[in-house]
N, C-alpha and C positions, 0 to 999 in steps of 0.2 A: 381434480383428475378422476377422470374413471377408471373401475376395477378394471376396465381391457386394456387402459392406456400403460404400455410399459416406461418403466421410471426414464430408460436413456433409448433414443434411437440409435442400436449399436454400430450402424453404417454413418451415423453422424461424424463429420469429420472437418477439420479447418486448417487453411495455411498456416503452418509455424516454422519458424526458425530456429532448426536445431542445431544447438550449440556441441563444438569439439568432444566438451564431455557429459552430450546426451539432454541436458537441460533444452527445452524449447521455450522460445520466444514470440509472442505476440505482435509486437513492435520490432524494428532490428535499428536500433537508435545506436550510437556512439555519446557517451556520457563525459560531458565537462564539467566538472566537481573540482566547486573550491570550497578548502580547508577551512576557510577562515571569511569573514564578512568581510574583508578587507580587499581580497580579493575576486569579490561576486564579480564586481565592473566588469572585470579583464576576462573572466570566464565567460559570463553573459555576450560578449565582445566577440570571443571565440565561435560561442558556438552561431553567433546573429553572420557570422562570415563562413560559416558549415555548414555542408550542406547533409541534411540526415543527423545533428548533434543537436543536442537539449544540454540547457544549462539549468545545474539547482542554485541560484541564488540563497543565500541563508545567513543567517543574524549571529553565528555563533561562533566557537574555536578559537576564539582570544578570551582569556582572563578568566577561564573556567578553571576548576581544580576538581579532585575527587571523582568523585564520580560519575560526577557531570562531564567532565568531560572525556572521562572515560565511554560516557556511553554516548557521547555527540562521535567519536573520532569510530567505535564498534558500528554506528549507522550510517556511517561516509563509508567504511568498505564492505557494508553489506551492501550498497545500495551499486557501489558496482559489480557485484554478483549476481544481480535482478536479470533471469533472463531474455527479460527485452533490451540486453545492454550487450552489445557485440565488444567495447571496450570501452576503457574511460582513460580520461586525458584529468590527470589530479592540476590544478592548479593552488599555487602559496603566495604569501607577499614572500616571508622568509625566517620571522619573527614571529609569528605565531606560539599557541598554546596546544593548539592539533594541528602536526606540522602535514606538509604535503608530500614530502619522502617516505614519511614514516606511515602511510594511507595508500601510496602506491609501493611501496615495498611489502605489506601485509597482504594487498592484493595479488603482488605478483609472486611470491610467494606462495600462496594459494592457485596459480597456475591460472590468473584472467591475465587477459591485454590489458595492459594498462603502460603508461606515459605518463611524464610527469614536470612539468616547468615551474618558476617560481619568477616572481615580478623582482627582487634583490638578484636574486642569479643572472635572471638573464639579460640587466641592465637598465630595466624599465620598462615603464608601459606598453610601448610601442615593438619593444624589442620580443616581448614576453606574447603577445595577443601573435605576433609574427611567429615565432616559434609554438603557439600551441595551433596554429590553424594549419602548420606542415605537420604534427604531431597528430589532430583529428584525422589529416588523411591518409596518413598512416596506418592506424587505428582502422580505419573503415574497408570491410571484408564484401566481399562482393555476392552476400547471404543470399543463397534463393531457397523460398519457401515450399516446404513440403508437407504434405497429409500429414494430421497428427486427427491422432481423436483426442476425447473428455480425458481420457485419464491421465493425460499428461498437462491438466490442469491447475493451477492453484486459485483459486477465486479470494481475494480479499472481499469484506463486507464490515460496511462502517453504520451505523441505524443513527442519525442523527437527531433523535427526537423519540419522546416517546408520549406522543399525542393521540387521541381517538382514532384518528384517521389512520395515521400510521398501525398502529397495533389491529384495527379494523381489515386492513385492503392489503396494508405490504408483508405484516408478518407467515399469513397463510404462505402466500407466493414464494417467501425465502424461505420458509419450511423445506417445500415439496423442492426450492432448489439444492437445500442442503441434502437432503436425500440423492436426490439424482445425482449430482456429482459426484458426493463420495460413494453412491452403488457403483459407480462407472470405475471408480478408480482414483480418482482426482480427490484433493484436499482442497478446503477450507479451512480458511483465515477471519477471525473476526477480532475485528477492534472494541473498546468503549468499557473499561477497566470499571468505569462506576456502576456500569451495571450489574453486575457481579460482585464486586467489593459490596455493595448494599444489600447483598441478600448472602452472609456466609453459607448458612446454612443449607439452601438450595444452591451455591456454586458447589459447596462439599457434596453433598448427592448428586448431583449432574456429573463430575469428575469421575472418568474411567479409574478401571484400577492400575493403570499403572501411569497416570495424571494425578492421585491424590494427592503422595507429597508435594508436587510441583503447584497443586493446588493451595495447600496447606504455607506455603513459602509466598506464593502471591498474596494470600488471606494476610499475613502477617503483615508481608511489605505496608498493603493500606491500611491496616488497624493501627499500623506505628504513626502513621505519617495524615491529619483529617487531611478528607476528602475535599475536594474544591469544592467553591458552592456554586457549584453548576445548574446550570435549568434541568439536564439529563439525571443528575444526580438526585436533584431533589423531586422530582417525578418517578425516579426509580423508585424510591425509600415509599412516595405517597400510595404508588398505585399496586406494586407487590410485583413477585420475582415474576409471573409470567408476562406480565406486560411490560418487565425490563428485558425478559432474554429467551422470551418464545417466540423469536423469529427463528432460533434453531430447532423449534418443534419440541421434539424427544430426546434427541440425537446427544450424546454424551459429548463433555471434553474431553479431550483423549489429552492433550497437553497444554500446557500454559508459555510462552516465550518472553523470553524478557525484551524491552523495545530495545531497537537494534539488531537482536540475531536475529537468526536462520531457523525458519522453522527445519524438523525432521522427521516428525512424526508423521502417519497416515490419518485421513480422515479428519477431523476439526479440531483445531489449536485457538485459544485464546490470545492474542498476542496484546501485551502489559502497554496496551496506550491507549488515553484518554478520546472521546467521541468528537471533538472537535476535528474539524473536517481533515486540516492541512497536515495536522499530529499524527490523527489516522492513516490517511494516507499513504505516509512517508512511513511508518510505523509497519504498513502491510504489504509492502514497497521493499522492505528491507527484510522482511522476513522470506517473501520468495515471491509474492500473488504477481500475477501476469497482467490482470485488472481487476478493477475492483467497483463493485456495485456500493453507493451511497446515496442513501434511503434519505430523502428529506423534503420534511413539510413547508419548509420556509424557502426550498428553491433554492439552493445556494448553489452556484454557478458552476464554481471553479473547478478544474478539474489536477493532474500532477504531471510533472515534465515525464517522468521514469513510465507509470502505466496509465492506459487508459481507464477512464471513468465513466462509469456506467450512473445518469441518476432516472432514480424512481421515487414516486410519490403518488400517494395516497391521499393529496390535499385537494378537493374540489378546486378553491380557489387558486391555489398553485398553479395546479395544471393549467387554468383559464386563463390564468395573469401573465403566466410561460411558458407556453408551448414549444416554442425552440430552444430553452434551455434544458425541460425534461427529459429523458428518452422513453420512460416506461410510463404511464399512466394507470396507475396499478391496480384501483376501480373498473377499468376496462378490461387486463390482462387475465389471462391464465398461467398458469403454471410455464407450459410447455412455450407460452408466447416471453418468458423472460430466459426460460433455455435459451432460446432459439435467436434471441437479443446479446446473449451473452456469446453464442458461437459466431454470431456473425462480426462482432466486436473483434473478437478473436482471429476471424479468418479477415482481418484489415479494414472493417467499416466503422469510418469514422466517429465518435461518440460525438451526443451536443457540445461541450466543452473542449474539444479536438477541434470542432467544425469551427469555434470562436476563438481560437487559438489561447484557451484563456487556460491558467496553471499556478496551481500554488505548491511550495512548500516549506516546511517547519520540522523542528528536530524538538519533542519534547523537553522537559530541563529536568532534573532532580535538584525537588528544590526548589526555592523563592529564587526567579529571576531579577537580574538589578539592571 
């Protein structure tokens, strides 16, 4: 960036979807969320016969206890709060561990749309996929988008790797993007817990002052619990903290979020989940980000049903081998060419992963999964 170039074009502005109480939306989706793996089918079912509804398929909310599933059942109704969610349709079998009443009553509760059927209630498969598909159109508001600028931002960013290339091409580019957003007004969100866990002592000096304890509580969490043996992980420890977490440049944490909530804070939050793609994701998804930029050398496709997904990559080969899976080519880009990628994202242009109808998600575990 040049000294002339200012951080945000303050006439920059993109289609959003503003929500009753002022939140805007990227996407204007209606979300069918089921509770429990038992119930994906019927959800998935629902929303393949809706028109404008995503379904999160997901492996979890039966036979969980503690805190596990305390925090599977806090990321089902944060993720209907996502403001590219105009409402959500909870779906149950009936029996569950994270039930589906008790996910659309927390939402509703909290003052979203939300609907709620269950496969035992409503008598069966057939009976249930039928009442959630009058219940989606129910749900579905007749949103038209309007002017928002940057500040009404939240960018999730997931860095999936911390190879040559990447630390080389992509970390500059997300510097200068974390600046410009938060000068503008807008927050960021970053994922990738072991990048941080592995360097205490530069996450405690990075941490704002009124992030330390929150920093000091996350420090803790992983010094209790070893770290997985990640490829990220152990690339953090080899290579040292700025080539784990100077993709945020200088730029302080201002807070730390546990995975599941909501962030609050202004300006950049840490949120407590691990670099793997679909964890991330869902993890920055449920904290509030609209979409989210993931940085990766290996090209990994996928993108998440809730927001769109922006990838970039700094892989020679990558980029050669997948051109229509990457969006940004970050060897090429400037600064202002991944702004301008990201408002266009924003004002409705489809991502690679959008274009391929392609979407994953996962709800971290606390804890050895069985």
């Amino acid at each position: 960036m040049s000294a002339e170039e200012p951080l945000v074009d303050p006439t920059s502005t993109f289609e959003g979807y503003r929500r009753p109480d002022g939140r805007v939306g990227v996407r204007d989706r209606v979300l069918v969320l089921p509770s429990v793996i038992c119930s994906h089918l019927v959800a998935e079912e629902i929303a393949g016969r809706s028109p404008n509804a995503v379904a999160t398929p997901h492996d979890h909310g039966c036979a969980q206890l503690g805190a596990d599933n305390d925090q599977t059942e806090r990321t089902l109704v944060s993720m209907g709060k996502n403001p590219n969610v105009a409402g959500t349709l909870v779906v149950g079998l009936g029996c569950e561990e994270v039930q589906s009443d008790a996910v659309a009553a927390a939402l509703d509760k909290a003052g979203y749309p939300v609907r709620e059927v269950s496969i035992q209630d409503a008598g069966g498969t057939d009976e249930c996929i039928e009442a959630g598909v009058a219940a989606v159109d129910a749900l579905r508001t007749a949103a038209t988008a309007t002017p928002t600028s940057l500040d009404d931002l939240t960018i999730g960013i997931v860095v999936g790797d911390v190879t040559d290339s990447t630390v080389a091409h992509v970390h500059p580019l997300l510097a200068d993007v974390v600046a410009r957003v938060t000068d503008a007004g807008g927050r960021v969100l970053v994922a990738g817990n072991e990048r941080f866990a592995a360097h205490p002592e530069a996450t405690r000096k990075r941490a704002s002052a009124g992030a330390r304890d929150a920093a000091e509580s996350f420090l803790g969490r992983h010094d209790d619990v070893p770290a997985r043996a990640t490829r990220v992980h152990t690339d953090a420890v080899a290579k040292g903290p700025e080539a784990a977490t100077g993709f945020l440049g200088d730029h302080a944490l201002d807070d730390v979020v546990e995975y599941g909530a909501r962030a609050s804070a202004d300006g950049v939050s840490l949120v407590d989940a691990p670099s793997r793609f679909e964890e991330a994701a869902t993890g920055l998804a449920a904290a509030g980000a609209q979409l989210v930029i993931h940085v990766t050398a290996d090209g990994v496709p996928a993108g998440h049903p809730v927001v769109p997904v922006l990838k970039v990559s700094g892989d020679a080969e990558t980029n050669a081998a997948l051109p229509d899976d990457i969006d940004v080519d970050a060897r090429a880009a400037s600064p202002a060419d991944l702004v301008a990628a990201v408002r266009n994202i924003a004002d409705g242009a489809a991502t690679c992963a959008e274009g391929h109808g392609l979407s994953e998600f996962a709800i971290t575990r606390v804890g050895p999964s069985m």
